[in-house]
C-alpha positions as CSV (number, residue, x, y, z in Angstrom):
1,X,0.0,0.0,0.0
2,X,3.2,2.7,0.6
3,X,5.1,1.2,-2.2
4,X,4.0,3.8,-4.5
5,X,4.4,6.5,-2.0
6,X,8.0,5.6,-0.6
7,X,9.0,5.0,-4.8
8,X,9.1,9.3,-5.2
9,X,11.3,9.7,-2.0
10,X,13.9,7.0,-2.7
11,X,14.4,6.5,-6.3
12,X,16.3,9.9,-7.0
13,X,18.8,9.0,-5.1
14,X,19.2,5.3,-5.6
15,X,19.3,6.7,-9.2
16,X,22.4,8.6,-9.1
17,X,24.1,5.8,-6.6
18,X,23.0,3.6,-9.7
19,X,24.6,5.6,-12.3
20,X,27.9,5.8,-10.2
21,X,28.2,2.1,-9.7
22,X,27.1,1.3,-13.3
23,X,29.7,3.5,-14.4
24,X,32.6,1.9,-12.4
25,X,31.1,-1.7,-13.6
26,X,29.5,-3.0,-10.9
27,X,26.2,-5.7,-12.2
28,X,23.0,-5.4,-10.9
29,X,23.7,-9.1,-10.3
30,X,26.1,-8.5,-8.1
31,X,24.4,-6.2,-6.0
32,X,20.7,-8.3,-5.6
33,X,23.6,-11.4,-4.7
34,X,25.3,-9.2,-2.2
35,X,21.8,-7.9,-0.9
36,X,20.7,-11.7,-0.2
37,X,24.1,-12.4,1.2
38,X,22.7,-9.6,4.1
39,X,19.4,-11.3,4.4
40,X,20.6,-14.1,5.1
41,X,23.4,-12.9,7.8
42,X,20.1,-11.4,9.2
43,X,18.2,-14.1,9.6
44,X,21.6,-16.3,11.0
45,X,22.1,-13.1,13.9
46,X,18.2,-13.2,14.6
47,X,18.1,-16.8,15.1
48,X,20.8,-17.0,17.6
49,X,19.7,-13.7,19.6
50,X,21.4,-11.0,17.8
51,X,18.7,-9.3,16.6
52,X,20.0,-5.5,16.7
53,X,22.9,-7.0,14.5
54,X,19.8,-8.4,12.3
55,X,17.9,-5.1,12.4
56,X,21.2,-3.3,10.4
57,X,21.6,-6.4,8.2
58,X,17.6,-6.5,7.5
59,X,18.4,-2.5,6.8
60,X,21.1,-3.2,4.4
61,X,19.6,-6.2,2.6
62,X,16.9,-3.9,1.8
63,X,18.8,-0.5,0.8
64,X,20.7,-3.1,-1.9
65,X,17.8,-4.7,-3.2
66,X,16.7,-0.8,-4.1
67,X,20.1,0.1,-5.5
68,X,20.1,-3.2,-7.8
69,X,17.0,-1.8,-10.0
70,X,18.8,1.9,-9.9
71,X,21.7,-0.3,-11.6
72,X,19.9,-2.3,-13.8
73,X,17.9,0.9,-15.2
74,X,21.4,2.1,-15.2
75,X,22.7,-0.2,-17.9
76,X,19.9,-2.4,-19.1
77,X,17.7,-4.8,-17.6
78,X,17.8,-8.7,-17.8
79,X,15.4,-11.1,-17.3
80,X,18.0,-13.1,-14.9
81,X,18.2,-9.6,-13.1
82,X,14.7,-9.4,-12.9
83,X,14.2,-13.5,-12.0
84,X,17.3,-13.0,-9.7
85,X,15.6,-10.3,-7.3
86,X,11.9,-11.3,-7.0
87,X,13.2,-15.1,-6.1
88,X,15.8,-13.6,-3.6
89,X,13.1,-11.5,-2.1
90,X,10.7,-14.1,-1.5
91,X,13.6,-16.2,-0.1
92,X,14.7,-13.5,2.1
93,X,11.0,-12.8,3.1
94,X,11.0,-16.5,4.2
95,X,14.6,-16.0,5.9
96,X,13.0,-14.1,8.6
97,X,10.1,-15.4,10.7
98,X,11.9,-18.9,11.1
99,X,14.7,-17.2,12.0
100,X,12.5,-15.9,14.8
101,X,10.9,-19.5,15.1
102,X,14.7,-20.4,16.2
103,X,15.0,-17.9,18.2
104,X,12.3,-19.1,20.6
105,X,10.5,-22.4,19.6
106,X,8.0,-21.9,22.1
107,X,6.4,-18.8,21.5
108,X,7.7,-17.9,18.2
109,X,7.0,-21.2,16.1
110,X,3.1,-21.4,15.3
111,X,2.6,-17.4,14.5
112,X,6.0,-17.6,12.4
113,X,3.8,-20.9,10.7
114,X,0.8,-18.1,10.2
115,X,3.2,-15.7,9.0
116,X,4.3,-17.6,6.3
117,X,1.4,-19.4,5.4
118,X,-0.1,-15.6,4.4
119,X,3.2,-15.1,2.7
120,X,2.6,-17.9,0.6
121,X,-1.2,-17.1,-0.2
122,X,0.0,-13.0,-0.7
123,X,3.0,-13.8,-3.2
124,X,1.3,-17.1,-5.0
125,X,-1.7,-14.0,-6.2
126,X,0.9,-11.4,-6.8
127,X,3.1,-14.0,-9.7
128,X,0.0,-16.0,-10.7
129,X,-1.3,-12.5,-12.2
130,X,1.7,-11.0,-12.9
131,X,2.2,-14.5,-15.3
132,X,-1.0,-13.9,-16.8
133,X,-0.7,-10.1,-17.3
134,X,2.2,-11.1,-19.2
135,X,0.1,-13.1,-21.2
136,X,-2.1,-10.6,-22.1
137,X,0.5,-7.9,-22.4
138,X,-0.5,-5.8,-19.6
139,X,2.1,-3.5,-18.0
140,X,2.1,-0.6,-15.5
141,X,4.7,1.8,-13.8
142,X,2.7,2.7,-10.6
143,X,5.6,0.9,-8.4
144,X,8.5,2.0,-10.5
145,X,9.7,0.1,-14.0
146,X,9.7,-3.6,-12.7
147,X,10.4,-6.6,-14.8
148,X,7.0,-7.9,-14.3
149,X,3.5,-7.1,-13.5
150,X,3.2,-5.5,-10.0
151,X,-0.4,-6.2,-8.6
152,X,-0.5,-3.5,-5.6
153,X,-2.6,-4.6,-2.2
154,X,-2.7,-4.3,1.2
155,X,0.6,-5.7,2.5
156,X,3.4,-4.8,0.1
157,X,7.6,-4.1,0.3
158,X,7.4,-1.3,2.4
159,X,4.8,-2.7,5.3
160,X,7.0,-6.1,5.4
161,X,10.0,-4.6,6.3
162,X,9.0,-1.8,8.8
163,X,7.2,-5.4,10.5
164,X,10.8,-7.0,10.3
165,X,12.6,-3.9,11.4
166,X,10.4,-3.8,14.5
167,X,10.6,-7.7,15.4
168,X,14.6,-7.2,15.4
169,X,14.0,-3.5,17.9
170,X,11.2,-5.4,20.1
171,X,11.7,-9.3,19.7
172,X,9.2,-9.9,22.4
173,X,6.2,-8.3,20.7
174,X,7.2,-10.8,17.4
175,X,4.1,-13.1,18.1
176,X,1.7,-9.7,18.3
177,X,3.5,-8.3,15.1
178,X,3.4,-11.4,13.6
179,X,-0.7,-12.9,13.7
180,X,-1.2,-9.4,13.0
181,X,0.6,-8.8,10.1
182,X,-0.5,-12.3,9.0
183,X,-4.1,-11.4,9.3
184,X,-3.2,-8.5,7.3
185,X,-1.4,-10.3,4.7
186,X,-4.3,-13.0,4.0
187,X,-7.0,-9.6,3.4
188,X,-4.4,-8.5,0.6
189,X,-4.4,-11.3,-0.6
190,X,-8.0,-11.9,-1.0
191,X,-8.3,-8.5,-2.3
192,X,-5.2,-9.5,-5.0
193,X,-7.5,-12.4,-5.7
194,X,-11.0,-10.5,-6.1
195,X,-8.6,-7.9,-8.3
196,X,-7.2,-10.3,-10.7
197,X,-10.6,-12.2,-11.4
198,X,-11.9,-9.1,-12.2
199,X,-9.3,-8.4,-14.7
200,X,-9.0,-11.8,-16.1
201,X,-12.6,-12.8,-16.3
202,X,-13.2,-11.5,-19.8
């Protein structure tokens, strides 16, 4: 739901950090690989109780997986580029609550299980339609150029990881944060489901 309103405020200057490391020769690849490599240090320092360390490496993994698109847009985009970062997003997004499940078995594990059930349900109607609105040659910019269909709803980027950045601040409240955000998450993606019938029914 923010995406489109964060986009304005952070793609100027991910833009001219993109130009700069384009110039010098640095891939996009390299920077969505390096960008993972964070996540999952994250989800390793969460999972054994160092979650402040996981809040700067959540906060890294995510400023590089802006600054690979300002790179890509930079030099030209690839459909490994653009394969690379949604897969290495949805691992990352993954990474997380069992890292917290680790973290404490007891009270973590089933709302971690909730979490990523509405994960699943949220990002299996986000591709299914953005494979179908590339079927019917459907495009739109609202989030930024992406190298597929970006179906907006309810819980997008920028809700996810303000939710991960406060579980690593307030690891206690990660069972509250959690059901919550996981009730949240199963309403978008409902709504991503009523969306794309409408769309597709024709």
């Amino acid at each position: 739901m923010l995406d489109a309103r964060i986009r304005p405020l952070i793609n100027p200057p991910l833009t001219m950090f993109g130009l700069h490391l384009a110039r010098v020769g640095v891939s996009a690849n390299t920077i969505t690989i390096t960008g993972f490599g964070f996540g999952v240090l994250a989800a390793v320092a969460i999972a054994y109780g160092y979650t402040f360390a996981g809040f700067i490496l959540i906060a890294l993994n995510r400023f590089f997986d802006g600054l690979d698109g300002a790179v890509a847009r930079a030099n030209k985009k690839t459909d490994l580029g653009g394969y690379l970062d949604i897969t290495l997003d949805f691992f990352f997004y993954g990474a997380i609550p069992i890292a917290f499940a680790f973290l404490s078995p007891e009270t973590n594990a089933l709302p971690a299980a909730a979490l990523l059930a509405s994960f699943y349900a949220n990002g299996s109607a986000f591709l299914a339609f953005a494979i179908m609105a590339e079927k019917r040659r459907l495009s739109t910019s609202r989030h930024g150029v992406k190298s597929l269909y970006y179906l907006g709803g309810l819980a997008e980027g920028t809700e996810t990881i303000a939710l991960f950045l406060l579980m690593a601040l307030f690891p206690a409240w990660f069972p509250v944060l959690a059901w919550t955000f996981a009730a949240i998450c199963t309403v978008s993606a409902c709504a991503r489901v009523l969306i794309s019938y409408h769309a597709l029914k024709d």
